[in-house]
N, C-alpha and C positions, 0 to 999 in steps of 0.2 A: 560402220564407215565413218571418217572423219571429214568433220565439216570445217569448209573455208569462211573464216573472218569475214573477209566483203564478198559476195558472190559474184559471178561474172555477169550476172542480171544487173545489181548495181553499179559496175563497173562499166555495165554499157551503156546503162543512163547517164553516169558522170562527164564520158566523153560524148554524145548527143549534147547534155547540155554545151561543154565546152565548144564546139563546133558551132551549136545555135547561139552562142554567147559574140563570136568570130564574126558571126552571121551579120547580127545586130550591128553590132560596130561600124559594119560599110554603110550603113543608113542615115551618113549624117544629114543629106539633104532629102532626103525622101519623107514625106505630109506622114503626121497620122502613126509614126513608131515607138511612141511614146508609153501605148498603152500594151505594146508588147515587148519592152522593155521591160517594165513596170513586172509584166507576166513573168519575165526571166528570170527576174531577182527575188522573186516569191519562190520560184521552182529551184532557185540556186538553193536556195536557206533549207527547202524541205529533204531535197536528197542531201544535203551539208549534214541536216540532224540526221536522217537513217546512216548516215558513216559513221555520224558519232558510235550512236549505240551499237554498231557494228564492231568496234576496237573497243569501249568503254570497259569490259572484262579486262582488255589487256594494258589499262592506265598504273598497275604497279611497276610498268616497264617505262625506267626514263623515259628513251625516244618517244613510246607512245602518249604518255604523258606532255612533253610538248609538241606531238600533231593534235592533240585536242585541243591545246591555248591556239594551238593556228586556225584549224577548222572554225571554233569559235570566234575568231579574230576575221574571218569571211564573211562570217556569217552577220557581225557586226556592221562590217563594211557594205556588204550588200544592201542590208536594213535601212542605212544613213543616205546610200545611193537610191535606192528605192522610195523614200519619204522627198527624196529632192526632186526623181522627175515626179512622182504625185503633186508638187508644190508646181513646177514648171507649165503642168497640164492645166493646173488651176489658175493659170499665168496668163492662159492663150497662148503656150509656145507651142507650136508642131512638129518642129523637127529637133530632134534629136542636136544636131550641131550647135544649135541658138541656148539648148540651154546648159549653162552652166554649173558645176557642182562648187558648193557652197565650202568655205573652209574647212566646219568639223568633219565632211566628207572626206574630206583631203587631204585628213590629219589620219585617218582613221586609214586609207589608204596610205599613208608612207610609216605608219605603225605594222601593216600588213608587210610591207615591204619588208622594213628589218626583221619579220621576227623568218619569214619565209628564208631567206638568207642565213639565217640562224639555224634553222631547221633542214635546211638542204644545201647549202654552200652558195646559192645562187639569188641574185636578185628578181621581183615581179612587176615591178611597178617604179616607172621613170620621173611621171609629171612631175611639176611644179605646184604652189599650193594656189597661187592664183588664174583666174580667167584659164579654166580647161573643161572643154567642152567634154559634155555625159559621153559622146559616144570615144573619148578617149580614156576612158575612165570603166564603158566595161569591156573594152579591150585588153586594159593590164588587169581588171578584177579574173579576165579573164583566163589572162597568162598568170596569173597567183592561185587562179583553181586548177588550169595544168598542171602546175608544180606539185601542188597536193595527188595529183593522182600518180605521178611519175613516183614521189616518195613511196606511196600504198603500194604501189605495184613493186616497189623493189624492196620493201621492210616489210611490215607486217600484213599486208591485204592477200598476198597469197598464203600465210601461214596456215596450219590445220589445226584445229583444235582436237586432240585423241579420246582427253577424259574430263569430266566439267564436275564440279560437283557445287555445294551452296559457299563456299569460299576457296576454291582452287579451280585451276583449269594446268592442265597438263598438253604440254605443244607434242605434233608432231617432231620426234630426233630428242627429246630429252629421254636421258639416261637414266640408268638404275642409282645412281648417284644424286642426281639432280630429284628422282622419285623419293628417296629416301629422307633428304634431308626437307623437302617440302612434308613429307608426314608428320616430321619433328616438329615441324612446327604448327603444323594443324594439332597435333597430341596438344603442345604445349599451350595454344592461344586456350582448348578446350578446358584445359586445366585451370588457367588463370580466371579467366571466365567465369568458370562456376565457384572460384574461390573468391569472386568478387571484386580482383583486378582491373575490373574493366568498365567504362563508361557503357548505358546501351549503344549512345552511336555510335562511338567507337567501335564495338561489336560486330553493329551491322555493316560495318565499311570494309571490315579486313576481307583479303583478297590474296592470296602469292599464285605464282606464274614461276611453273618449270619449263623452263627451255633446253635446249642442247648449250648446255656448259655451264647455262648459270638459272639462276633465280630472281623474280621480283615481288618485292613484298610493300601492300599500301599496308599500312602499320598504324591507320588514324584517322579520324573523319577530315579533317582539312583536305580539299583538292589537292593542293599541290607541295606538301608537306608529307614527313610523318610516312619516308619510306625508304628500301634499303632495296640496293642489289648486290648482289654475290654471285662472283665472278666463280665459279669450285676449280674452273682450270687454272685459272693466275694464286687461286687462294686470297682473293680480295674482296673487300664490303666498305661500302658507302652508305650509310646511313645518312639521311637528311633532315632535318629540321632545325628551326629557327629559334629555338627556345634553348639558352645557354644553361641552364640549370638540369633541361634533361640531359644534354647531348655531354655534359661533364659525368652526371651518372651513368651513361651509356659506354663514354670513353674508361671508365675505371671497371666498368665489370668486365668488359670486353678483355680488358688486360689481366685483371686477376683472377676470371674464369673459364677466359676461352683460350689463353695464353695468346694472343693478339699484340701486335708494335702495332699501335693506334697515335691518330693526332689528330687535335681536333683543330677544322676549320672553318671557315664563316659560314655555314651551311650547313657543317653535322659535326660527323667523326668520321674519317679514313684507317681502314685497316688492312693490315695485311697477316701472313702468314699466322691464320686461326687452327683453331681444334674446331673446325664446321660447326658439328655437330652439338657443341656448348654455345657457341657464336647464335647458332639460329635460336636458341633456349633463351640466353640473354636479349637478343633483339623481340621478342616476344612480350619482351616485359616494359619496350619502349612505350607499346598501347597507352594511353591513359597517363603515364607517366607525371605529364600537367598537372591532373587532375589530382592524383593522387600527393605529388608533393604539394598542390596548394590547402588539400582536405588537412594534411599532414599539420601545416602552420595554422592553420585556423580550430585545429582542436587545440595544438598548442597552448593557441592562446585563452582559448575556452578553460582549461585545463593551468592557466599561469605560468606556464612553462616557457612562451614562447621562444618558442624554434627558429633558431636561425635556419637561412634557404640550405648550407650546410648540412647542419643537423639535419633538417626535414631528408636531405639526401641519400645521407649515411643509415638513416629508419627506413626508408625504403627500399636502399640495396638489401639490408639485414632481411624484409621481407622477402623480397623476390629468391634472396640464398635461400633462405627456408623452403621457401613454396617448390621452387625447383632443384630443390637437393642436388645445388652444386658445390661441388669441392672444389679449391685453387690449383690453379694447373700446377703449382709447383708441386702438389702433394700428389699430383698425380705422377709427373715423372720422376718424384723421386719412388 
């Protein structure tokens, strides 16, 4: 049987909290709510984390990848919230109304704001950064954990996971196509791997995710870097990362191996109409990439040869041809 991402057990705790969160907030004048306030934002941050690790499998998928900067971005906010009424309690203040959130609360709350808006089209959180009382503050905390639940419940919290294994998961609705070319790339990472391509944590990080239509692949230990999707029905790839010297080696194999119209822009390389099944071979090789062109210049120079970042480039495509016994699309269709 396949299992759901967030269960509806967590899902019924998320809304309980939301509800006791609503709750809280009418309490501006009422002795003595300070310390279950206090309670709130402790129990916001614990089921915040089990969401996390709930979706964290599926972080090679953009979208899911920025619901965890959000979730994380709550969880922040709650923390900074929660250390301010512990400060106010320490204060002698009682009621909730009387005490005030302090500016970094406030900043960290209209950070929550844009990224929520970002992530769902809508905004969470209206105040102002000065003089706003706690209990308007988890009122919108609390309309910014709604929003996160309304996103789960319409993207990834009801999805099924079919088949899991130590670096893929296969969704519910993905195809024999979308099966296929994820093996490609498990074949391939394994290959590289043992051929010494790869960093260990780099290693330990990769992850791809077949979906119905497309694929997502984490390609690198950095969080939020160092990953690609592929679109199989548009025949598109987005590769990401921030490092100009991979993402120029990445744009040229892509072109002379997978037969790819690629361009690269501030963020990666965009491609369209590929040969897949070359395209997932080459992105394989993005792993480590870093690493390997900077081993590259630094034997260079061990060696007096020093390599320009160039050079280091063109040595490393030369490897990865070898290692994945690719030929040039053009020799193919001719």
């Amino acid at each position: 049987m396949s299992e759901r991402i967030i269960s509806e057990k967590l899902f019924n705790r998320m809304r309980r909290l939301e509800r006791r969160g609503r709750e809280i907030a009418t309490y501006r004048n009422v002795p003595d709510y300070m310390r279950e306030a206090m309670e709130w934002t402790r129990e916001l941050r614990e089921t915040l984390s089990e969401v996390w690790e709930s979706i964290e499998d599926l972080e090679p998928i953009e979208e899911v990848a920025k619901t965890i900067s959000y979730i994380a971005q709550l969880e922040y906010a709650s923390r900074f919230l929660g250390w301010r009424l512990a400060e106010c309690q320490h204060e002698g203040i009682r009621r909730l109304g009387a005490c005030v959130i302090d500016v970094d609360t406030a900043k960290m709350m209209k950070r929550l704001d844009e990224m929520c808006e970002d992530l769902t089209g809508e905004r969470c959180a209206y105040f102002s950064i000065n003089h706003v009382p706690s209990t308007i503050c988890i009122n919108e905390l609390t309309a910014c954990f709604h929003k996160l639940i309304e996103h789960l419940e319409k993207t990834v919290g009801g999805e099924r996971v079919e088949e899991r294994g130590d670096k893929y998961m296969i969704m519910r609705g993905a195809g024999e196509k979308e099966r296929k070319l994820l093996k490609v790339w498990l074949d391939t990472i394994d290959k590289l791997w043992k051929e010494d391509f790869y960093s260990p944590e780099d290693w330990k990080s990769l992850k791809g995710i077949a979906l119905k239509g497309r694929l997502g692949l984490k390609l690198g230990f950095e969080y939020d870097r160092n990953r690609a999707q592929i679109n199989i029905e548009k025949n598109t790839i987005e590769y990401y990362d921030d490092n100009d010297a991979v993402n120029r080696e990445m744009h040229d194999l892509l072109e002379e191996y997978a037969g790819c119209t690629c361009i690269l822009s501030p963020f990666g390389v965009v491609c369209e109409k590929c040969n897949l099944e070359k395209a997932i071979k080459v992105l394989a090789g993005a792993t480590s990439c870093d690493v390997r062109l900077q081993n590259l210049r630094i034997e260079g120079i061990i060696e007096r040869r020093e390599l320009s970042e160039e050079q280091a480039i063109e040595e490393d495509k030369r490897k990865l041809v070898r290692a994945l016994e690719l030929i040039e699309e053009e020799e193919v269709i001719a």
